[in-house]
C-alpha positions as CSV (number, residue, x, y, z in Angstrom):
1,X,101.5,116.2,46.5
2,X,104.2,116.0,48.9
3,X,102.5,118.0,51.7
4,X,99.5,115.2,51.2
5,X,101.7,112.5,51.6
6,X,102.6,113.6,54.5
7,X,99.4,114.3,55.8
8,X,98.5,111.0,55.2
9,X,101.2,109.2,56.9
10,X,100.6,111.8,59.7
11,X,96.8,110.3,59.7
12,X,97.9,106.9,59.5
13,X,100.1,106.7,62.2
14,X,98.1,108.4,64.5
15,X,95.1,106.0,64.0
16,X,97.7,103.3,64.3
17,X,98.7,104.8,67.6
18,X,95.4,104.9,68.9
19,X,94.3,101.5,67.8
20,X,97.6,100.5,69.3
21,X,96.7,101.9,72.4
22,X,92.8,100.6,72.8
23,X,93.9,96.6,72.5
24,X,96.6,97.1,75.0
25,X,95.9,96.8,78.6
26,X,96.5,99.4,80.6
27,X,99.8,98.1,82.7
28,X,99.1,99.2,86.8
29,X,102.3,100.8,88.0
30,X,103.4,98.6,90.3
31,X,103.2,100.0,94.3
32,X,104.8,99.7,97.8
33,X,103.0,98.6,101.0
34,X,103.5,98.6,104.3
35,X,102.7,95.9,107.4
36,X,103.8,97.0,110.7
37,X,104.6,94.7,112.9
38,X,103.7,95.9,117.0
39,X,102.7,94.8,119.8
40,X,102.4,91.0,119.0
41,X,100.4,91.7,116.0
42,X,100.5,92.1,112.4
43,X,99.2,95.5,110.9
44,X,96.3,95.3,108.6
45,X,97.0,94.1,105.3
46,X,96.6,96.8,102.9
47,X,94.3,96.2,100.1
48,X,94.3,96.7,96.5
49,X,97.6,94.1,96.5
50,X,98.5,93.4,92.6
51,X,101.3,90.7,91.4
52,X,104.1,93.1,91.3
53,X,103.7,94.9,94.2
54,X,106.5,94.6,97.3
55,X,105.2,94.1,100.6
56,X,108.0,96.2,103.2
57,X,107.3,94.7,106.9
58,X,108.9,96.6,109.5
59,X,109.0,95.3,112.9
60,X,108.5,97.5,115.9
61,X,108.7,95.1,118.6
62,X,111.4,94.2,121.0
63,X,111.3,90.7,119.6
64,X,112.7,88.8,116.5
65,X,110.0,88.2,114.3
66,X,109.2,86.4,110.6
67,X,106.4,87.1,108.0
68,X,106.0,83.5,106.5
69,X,103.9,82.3,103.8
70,X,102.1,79.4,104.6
71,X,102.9,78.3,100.2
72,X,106.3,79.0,100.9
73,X,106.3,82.3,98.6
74,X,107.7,84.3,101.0
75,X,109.7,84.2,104.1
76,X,111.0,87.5,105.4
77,X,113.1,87.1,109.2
78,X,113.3,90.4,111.0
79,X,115.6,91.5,114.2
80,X,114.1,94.0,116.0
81,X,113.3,97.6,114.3
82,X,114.2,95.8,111.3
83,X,112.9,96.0,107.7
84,X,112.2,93.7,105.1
85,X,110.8,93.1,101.3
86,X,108.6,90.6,99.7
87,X,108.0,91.1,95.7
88,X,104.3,89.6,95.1
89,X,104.8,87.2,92.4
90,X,101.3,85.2,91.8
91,X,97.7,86.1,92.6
92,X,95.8,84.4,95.0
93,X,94.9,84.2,98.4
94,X,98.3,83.8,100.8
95,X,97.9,83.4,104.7
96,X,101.2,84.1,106.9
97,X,102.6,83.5,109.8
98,X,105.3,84.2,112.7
99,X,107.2,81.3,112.9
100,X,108.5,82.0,116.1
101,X,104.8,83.1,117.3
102,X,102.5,81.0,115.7
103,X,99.7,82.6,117.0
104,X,100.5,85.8,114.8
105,X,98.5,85.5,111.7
106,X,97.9,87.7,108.7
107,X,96.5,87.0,104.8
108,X,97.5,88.8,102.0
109,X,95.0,88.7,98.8
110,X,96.8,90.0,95.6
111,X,94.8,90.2,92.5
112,X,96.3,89.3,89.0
């Protein structure tokens, strides 16, 4: 009897495992991207952007630049051949800017 009461419990906790598993979400690992910033210009936003990824701007250019959001979520100031982070925290559509060259633009989307 004792080697079926283990078998059971064996059985029931691997079915409660697996149920577990199937009404949990799976959880995206959350990823690095990259926007180089050259010539005057942002680089192309990378897509697939989730809440929880980090943006990492590096700026190439001789100049001082900024990646600002236009909602405020974000303002990232960068020397030249300097680096920064942003840490997408909400989904949505989020245009940005260089505030010292307002004619560079750029738009991240970031999905839920």
């Amino acid at each position: 009897m004792h080697t079926l009461d283990h078998t059971r419990r064996t059985v029931l906790l691997a079915a409660t495992a697996t149920a577990a598993a199937v009404a949990l979400p799976a959880i995206a690992a959350a990823r690095t991207h990259t926007i180089i910033i050259d010539k005057m210009k942002f680089g192309p936003s990378p897509a697939g952007l989730r809440v929880g990824d980090t943006v990492v701007w590096v700026n190439r250019d001789a100049l001082r630049h900024t990646a600002t959001a236009r909602n405020d979520s974000f303002d990232v100031d960068l020397v030249s051949g300097a680096s920064g982070r942003t840490l997408l925290r909400a989904a949505g559509t989020i245009p940005y800017i260089c505030r010292f060259h307002p004619g560079m633009t750029g738009v991240l989307n970031v999905a839920a």
